[in-house]
C-alpha positions in Angstrom: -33.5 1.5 -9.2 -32.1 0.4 -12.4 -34.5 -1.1 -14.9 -32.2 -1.8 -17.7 -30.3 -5.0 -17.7 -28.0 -5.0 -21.1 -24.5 -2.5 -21.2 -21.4 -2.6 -22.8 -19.7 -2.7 -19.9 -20.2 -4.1 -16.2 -17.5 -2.7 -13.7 -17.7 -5.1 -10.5 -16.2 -3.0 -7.7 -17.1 0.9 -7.2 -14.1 1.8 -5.5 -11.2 4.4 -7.4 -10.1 2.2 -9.8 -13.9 1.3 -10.9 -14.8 4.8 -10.8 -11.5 5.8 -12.9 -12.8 3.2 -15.8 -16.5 4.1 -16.0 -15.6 7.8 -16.3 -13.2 6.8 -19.0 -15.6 4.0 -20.7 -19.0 5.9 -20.6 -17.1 9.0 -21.7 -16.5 7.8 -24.9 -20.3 6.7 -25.3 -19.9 3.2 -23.9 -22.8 2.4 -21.9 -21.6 1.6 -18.1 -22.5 -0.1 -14.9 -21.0 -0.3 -11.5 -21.9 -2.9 -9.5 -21.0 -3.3 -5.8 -21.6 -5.0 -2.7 -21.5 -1.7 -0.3 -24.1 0.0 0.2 -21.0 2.9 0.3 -19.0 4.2 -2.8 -15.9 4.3 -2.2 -15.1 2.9 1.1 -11.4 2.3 1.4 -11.1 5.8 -0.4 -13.3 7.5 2.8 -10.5 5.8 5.6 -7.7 6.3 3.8 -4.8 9.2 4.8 -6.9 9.5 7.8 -9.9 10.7 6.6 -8.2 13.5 3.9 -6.7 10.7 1.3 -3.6 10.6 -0.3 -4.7 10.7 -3.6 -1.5 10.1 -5.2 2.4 10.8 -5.3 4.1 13.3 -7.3 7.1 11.0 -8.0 5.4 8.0 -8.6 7.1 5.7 -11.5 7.3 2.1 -12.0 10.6 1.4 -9.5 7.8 2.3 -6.5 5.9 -0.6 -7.4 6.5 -3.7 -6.8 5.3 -6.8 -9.1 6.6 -10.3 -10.6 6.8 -8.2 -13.6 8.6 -4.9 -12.6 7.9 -3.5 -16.4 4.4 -4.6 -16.4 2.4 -1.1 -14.8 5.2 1.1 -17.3 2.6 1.6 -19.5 -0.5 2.3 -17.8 1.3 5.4 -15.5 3.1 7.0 -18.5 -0.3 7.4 -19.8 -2.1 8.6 -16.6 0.2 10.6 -14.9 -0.2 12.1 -11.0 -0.5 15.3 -13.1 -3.5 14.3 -15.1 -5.3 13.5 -11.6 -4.5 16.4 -10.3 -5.7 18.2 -12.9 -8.9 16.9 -11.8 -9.0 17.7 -8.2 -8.3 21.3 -9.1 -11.2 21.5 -11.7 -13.1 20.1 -8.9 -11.5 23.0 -7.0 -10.5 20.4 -4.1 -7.7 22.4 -2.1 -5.1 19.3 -1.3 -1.6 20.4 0.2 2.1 18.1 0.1 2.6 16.3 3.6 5.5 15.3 2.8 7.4 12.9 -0.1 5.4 13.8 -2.6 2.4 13.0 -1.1 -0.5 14.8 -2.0 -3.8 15.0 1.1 -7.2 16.8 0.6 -6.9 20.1 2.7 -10.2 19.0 4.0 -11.7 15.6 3.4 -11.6 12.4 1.6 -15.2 12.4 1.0 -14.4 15.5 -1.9 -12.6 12.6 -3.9 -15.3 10.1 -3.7 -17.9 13.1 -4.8 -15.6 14.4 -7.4 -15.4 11.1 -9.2 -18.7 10.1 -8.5 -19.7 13.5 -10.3 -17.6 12.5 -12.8 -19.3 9.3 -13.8 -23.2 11.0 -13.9 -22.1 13.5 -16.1 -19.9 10.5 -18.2 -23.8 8.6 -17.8 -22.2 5.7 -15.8 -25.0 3.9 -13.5 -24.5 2.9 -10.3 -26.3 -0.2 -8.5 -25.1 -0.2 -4.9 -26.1 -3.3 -2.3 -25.7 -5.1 -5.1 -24.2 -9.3 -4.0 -22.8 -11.4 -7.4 -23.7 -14.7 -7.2 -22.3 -15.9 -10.3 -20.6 -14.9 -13.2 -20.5 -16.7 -16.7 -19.6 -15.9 -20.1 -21.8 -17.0 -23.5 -22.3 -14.5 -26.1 -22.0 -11.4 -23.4 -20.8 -11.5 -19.6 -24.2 -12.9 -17.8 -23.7 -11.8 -13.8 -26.2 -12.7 -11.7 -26.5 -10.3 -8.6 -28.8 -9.9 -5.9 -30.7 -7.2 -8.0 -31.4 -9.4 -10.6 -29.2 -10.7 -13.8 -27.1 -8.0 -16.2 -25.7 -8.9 -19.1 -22.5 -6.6 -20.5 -20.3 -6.9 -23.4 -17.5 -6.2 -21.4 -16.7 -6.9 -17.7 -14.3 -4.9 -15.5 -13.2 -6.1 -12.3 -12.3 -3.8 -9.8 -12.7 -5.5 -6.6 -9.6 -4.7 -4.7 -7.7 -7.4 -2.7 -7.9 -8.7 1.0 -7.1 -5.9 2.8 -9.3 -4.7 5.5 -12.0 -7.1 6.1 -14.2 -5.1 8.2 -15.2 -2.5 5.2 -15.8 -5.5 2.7 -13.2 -6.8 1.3 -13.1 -10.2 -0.2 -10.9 -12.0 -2.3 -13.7 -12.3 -4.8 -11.9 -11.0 -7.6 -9.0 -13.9 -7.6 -11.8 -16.3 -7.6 -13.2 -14.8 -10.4 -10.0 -15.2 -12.3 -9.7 -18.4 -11.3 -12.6 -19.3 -12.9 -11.8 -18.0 -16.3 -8.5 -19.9 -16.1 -6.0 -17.0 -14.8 -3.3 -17.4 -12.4 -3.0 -15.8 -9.2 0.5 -14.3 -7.7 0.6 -15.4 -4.0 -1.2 -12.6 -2.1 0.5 -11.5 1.3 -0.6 -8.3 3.6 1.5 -5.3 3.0 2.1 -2.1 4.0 1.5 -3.4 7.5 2.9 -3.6 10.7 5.3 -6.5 12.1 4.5 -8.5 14.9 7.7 -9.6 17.2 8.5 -13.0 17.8 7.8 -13.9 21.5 11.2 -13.8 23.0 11.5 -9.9 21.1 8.0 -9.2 22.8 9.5 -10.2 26.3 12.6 -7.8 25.3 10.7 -4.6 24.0 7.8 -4.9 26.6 8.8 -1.6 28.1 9.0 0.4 24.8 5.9 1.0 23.0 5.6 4.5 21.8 8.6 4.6 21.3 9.6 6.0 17.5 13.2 6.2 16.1 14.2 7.9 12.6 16.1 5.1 10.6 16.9 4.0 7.4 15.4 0.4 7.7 16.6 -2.1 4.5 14.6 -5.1 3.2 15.4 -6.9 0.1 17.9 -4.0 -1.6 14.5 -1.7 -0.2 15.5 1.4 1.7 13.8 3.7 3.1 14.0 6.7 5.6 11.7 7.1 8.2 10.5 6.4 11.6 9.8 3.1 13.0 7.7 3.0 16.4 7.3 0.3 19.0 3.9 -0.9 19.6 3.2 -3.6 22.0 3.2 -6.4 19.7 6.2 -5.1 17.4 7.0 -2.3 15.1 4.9 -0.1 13.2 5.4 3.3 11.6 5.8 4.9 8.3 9.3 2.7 7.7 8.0 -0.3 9.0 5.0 -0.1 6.7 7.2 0.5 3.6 9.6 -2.3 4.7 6.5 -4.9 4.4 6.1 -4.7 0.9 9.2 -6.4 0.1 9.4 -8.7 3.2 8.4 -12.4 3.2 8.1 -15.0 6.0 12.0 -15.7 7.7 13.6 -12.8 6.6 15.4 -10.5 8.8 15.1 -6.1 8.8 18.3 -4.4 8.8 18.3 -0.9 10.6 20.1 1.8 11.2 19.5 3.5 13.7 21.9 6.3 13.6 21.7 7.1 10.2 24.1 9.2 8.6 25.7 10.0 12.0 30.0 9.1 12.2 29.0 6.4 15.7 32.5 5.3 16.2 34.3 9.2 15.7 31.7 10.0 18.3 31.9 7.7 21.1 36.1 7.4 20.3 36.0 10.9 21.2 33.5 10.8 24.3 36.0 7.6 25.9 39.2 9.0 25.2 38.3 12.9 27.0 39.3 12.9 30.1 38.6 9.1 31.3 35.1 9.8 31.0 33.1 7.4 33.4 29.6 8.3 31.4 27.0 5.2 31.4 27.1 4.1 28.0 23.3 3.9 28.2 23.4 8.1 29.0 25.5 8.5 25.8 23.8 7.1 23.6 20.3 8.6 25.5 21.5 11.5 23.4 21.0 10.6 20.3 18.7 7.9 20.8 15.6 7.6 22.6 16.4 6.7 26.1 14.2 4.1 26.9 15.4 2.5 24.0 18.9 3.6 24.7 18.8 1.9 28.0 17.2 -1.4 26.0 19.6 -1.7 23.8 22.9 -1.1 25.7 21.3 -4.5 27.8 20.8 -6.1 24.3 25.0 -6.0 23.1 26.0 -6.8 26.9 27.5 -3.4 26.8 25.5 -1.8 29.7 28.3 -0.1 31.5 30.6 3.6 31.6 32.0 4.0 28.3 36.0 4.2 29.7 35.2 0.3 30.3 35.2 -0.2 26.5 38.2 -1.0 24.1 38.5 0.8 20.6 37.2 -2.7 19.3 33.9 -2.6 21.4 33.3 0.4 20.6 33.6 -0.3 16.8 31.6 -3.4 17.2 28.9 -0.9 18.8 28.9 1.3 16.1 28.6 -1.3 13.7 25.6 -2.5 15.9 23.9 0.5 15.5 24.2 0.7 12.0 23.2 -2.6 11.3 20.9 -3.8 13.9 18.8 -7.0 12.5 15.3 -8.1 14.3 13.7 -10.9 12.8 9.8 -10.3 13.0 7.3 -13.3 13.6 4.9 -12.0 11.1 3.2 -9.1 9.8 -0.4 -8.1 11.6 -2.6 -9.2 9.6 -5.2 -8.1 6.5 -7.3 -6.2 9.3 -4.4 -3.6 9.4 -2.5 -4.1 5.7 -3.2 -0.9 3.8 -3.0 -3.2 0.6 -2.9 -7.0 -0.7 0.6 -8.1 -2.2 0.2 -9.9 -5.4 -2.8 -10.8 -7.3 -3.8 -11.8 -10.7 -0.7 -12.8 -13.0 0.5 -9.9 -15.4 1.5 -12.2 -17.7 -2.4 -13.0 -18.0 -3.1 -9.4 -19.0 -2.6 -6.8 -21.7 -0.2 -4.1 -19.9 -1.7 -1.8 -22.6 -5.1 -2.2 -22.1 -5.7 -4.7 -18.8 -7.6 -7.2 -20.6 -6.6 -10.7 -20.0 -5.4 -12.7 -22.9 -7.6 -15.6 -22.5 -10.9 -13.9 -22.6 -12.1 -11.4 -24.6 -13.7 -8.4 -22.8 -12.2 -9.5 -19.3 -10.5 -6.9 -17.8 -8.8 -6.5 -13.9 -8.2 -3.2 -12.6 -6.5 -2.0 -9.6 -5.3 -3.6 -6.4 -6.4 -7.1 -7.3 -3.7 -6.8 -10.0 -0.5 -8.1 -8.9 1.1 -4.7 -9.1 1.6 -2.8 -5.2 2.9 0.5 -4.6 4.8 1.7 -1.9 3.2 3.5 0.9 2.4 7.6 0.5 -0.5 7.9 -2.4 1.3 5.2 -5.0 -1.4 2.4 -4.9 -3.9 4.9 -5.7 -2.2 6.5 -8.6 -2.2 2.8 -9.9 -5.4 2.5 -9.6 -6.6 5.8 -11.5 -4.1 5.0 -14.1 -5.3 1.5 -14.7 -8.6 2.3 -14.8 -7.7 4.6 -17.3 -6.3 1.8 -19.5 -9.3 -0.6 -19.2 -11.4 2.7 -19.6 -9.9 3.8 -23.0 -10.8 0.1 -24.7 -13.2 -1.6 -23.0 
């Protein structure tokens, strides 16, 4: 139980970015608190990368991320590089291999992270007060936040609460109220890195296909990415899908290629014109594609027929088709399945050097409730060690 109620800093939110901070923040003598709802540390850090958590990207930079300010999160990664975290996983002598990408996965299990950091902050001297609920926050002299545990008061006040994403472990758009209150603006949120769901006349025409994955290069926005998509019975999820999200908004249409980096037209010019070849178009492209989907999509461009039956237009059209097929989704799942929240407190309001909003002294936002995301594959954490690392350094 903690018996002291005054520290120079109170971090609201015990997740990676909060832990980042207090290491940083106690380690240079600051006297630190996390404060948190869970009666878990680290939560989203346990599920994440399926249990093993991809702590972070190799290549990460600023173009992964997307913001309303693209420059804003410059300064906090050149200062806290994947390199400096990874430094501390080995000195923690946490064996983590490369899946792919970049992406960096504990060898064994996510839970070495949370242990390694909370390590970290006991030997830094940060406190922490778990099943902890704030019911208020105000600001006099010193940050006042009254909690279920009683009232703390802090010099400082970090908040590290996350965003929307997955409900079911906690999370609350607490934060963005929070700057609300002390007069900050908020970036419209939206899920992201998430599914799509299909609109209901899709869902009637890919019924018969979930399972089904496809390596494309899917394009959203001047996005592009190359991966897999996969059928799922209410649209399309997938590592590509999932990336694709981040930069889609509510009308928009996904342009994919199915065949990626593959000459269609050559190909199929080739198959027709050797000796009158009466192949089912739906067998030909069964080759190269998937052939449920093959079959699904020869029904789609009215082309479901031998390939000796098309003209050297049709079959350019086709190729074109698969090159550029568009599918306007309904919607993306949902929070319950979004890896991260979209958006988030204005970076205008905030001090890229340090995090502290410009308003109010001693305020700082950390993290995911930041309007700064990261693409999918370890990025969205490395933002939030290195902005932790920021607030850490001055608050």
């Amino acid at each position: 139980m903690v018996l002291e109620r005054e520290f120079d800093v109170a971090i609201i939110g015990a997740g990676g970015a909060g832990m980042m901070c207090a290491i940083h923040a106690a380690g240079r003598g600051r006297k630190v608190i996390l404060l948190d709802h869970s009666v878990k540390i680290g939560r989203k850090i346990l599920i994440s990368g399926g249990g093993r958590c991809n702590f972070t990207n190799t290549g990460a930079k600023p173009e992964s991320f997307v913001s309303q300010n693209p420059h804003f999160c410059k300064s906090a990664l050149s200062r806290y590089s994947p390199e400096d975290f990874i430094s501390l996983v080995r000195k923690h002598r946490i064996d983590f291999h490369e899946k792919k990408l970049g992406q960096l996965f504990c060898n064994d299990s996510a839970e070495q992270i949370v242990d390694m950091l909370v390590d970290e902050c006991d030997e830094a001297g940060a406190r922490f007060q778990m099943d902890c609920k704030i019911f208020a926050v105000e600001k006099k002299d010193s940050f006042i936040i009254s909690t279920s545990a009683g009232d703390f008061r802090s010099e400082s006040l970090v908040v590290a609460t996350g965003g929307l994403s997955i409900p079911q472990i906690g999370a609350t758009g607490f934060g963005y109220d929070l700057a609300r209150q002390f007069g900050l603006k908020i970036t419209e949120t939206a899920p992201a890195l998430d599914g799509f769901n299909f609109s209901r006349a899709d869902l009637e025409q890919f019924k018969d296909l979930p399972g089904v994955s496809i390596d494309t290069i899917i394009n959203c926005n001047k996005a592009s990415f190359r991966e897999n998509i996969l059928f799922t019975h209410t649209g399309l999820s997938g590592p590509a899908s999932l990336q694709a999200s981040l930069y889609w908004h509510k009308g928009e249409a996904l342009q994919i290629d199915l065949l990626p980096q593959f000459d269609v037209e050559t190909w199929l010019t080739r198959i027709r014109t050797s000796h009158n070849n009466k192949s089912e178009l739906k067998n030909i492209l069964g080759e190269k594609l998937p052939k449920r989907f093959a079959e699904k999509f020869v029904q789609l461009v009215n082309m479901n027929r031998p390939i000796n039956q098309l003209n050297e237009k049709q079959i350019g059209d086709l190729a074109q088709q698969l090159h550029n097929w568009s599918i306007h989704p309904a919607g993306t799942v949902g929070y319950r399945k979004a890896e991260v929240t979209r958006g988030g407190v204005d970076t205008n309001e905030l001090s890229s050097k340090t995090m502290e909003a410009k308003k109010v002294a001693g305020l700082y936002f950390v993290g995911e409730v930041v309007d700064v995301t990261g693409q999918l594959g370890g990025y969205n954490f490395q933002w939030a060690w290195a902005s932790g690392f920021a607030a850490g350094q001055t608050c």
